[in-house]
N, C-alpha and C positions, 0 to 999 in steps of 0.2 A: 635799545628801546627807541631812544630818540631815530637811529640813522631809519629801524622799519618805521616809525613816523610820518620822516621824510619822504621815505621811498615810497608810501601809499600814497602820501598828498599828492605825488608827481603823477603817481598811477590814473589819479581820479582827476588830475589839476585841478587842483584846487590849493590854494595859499597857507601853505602853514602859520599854524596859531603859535609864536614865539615868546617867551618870557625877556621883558620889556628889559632894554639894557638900564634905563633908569632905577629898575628896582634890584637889579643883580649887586649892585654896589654894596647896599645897606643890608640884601641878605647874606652877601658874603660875612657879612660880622658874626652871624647867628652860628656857626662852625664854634667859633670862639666861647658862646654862650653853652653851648653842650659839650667844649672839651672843661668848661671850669665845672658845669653839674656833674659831669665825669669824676673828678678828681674829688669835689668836694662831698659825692655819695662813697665814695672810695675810703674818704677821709672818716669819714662817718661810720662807715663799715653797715651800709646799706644797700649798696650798689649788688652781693653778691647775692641778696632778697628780691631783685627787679627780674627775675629771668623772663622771658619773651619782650623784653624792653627793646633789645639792642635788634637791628635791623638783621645784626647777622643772626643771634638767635633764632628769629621768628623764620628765618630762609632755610636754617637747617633744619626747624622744626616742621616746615611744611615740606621739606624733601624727604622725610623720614615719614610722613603720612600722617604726623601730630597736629589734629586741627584744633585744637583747643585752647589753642593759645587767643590772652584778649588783646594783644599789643596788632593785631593784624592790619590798622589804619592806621600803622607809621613802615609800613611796608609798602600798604596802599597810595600814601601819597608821595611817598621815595618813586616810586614806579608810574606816577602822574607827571611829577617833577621832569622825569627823566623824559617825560615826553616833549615836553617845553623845553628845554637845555640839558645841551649837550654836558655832565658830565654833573647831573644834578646834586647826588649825593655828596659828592667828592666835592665839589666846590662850596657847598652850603650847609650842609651836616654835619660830615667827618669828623670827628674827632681828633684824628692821627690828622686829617690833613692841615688841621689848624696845627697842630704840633710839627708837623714840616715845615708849615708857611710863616712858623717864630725862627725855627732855626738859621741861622746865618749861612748864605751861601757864599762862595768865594767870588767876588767878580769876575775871575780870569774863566770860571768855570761854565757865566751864563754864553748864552746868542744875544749877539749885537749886531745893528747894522752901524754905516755912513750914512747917516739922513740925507749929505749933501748927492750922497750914488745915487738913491733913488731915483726912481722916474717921477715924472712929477706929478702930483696927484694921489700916487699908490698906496695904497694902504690894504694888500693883499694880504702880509701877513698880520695884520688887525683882526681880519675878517675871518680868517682862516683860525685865528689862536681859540680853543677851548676854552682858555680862561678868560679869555677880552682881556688880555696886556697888550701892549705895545712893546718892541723891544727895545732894551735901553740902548743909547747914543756908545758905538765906541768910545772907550775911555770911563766911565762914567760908573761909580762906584753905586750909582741907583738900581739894584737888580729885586725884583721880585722874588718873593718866594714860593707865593702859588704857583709858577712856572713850572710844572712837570717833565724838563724836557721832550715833548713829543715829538719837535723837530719840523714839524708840520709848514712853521715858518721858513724854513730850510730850502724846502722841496716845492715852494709855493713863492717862492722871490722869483720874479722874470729878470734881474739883471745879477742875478744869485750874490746878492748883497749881505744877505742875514749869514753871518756864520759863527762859528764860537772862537773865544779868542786863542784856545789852546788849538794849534795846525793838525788836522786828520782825528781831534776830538769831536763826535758829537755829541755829548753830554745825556744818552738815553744807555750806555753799555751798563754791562750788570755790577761793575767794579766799581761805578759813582756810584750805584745804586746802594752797594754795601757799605763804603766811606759813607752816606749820609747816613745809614742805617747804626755805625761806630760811633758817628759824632752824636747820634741820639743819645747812643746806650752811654757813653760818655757823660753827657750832661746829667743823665739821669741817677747816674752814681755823684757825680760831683755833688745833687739836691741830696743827695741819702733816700734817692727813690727806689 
């Protein structure tokens, strides 16, 4: 949604209307607020009474031709969002993404640059990342976890500074993918979830 966004504004020239990075910060939190209403309607044993609540709900419910559902303006404004930033849902709603972005990542496993390699000035893969991280300083046990691997910052260094610290790993194959998916299921037995 967002990149035809884009792609019309260029068609028309005309300046895309973008979601202010000043406010991405503090909505980043709000993932957090509907993974704990999550757990706590779960807890409650209300959450399986909400049907056309959940975003996926109301997507299958209109692919199957069911219009009757009332939750249809948190579909609507998932799909506004998505026009303004890139990866709206995922970064501001999710629920699972806020439950990835607790989980502990391994430092050896994030991308890191040499700040000192850079060219000066650059801040290409800044601008390029989906989520607006920066990547942490070789060495440096600071790694984020909204990070999704995309790799973007990879493929977008000019003096190909960004890389990950394991050699011929780029941290997006389907086998991290499944080890963070272990280490979920893992934690989630260790709660007695």
């Amino acid at each position: 949604v967002h990149s035809l966004y884009l792609f019309l504004c260029k068609k028309c020239k005309k300046k895309p209307l973008l979601l202010k990075k000043s406010w991405k910060k503090p909505l980043s939190y709000l993932k957090y607020a509907v993974l704990l209403a999550v757990v706590l309607l779960c807890f409650l044993g209300v959450y399986g009474d909400l049907t056309g609540w959940s975003p996926w709900d109301v997507f299958s419910m209109l692919r199957s031709g069911n219009f009757k559902v009332g939750a249809y303006w948190l579909l609507v404004l998932i799909l506004v969002g998505m026009v303004f930033c890139e990866r709206f849902f995922c970064r501001f709603l999710c629920p699972m993404g806020a439950v990835f972005s607790l989980l502990p990542i391994l430092p050896f496993f994030s991308v890191r640059r040499k700040r000192e390699k850079c060219a000066k000035g650059c801040t290409a893969c800044e601008k390029v990342c989906p989520s607006d991280l920066s990547l942490p300083e070789d060495g440096s046990w600071n790694v984020s976890g909204d990070c999704f691997q995309c790799q973007k910052c990879l493929e977008i260094c000019p003096k190909k500074n960004a890389k990950s610290s394991i050699r011929n790993f780029r941290g997006n194959e389907i086998w991290f993918t499944l080890l963070r998916a272990v280490v979920l299921a893992a934690v989630l037995i260790l709660a007695g979830i």
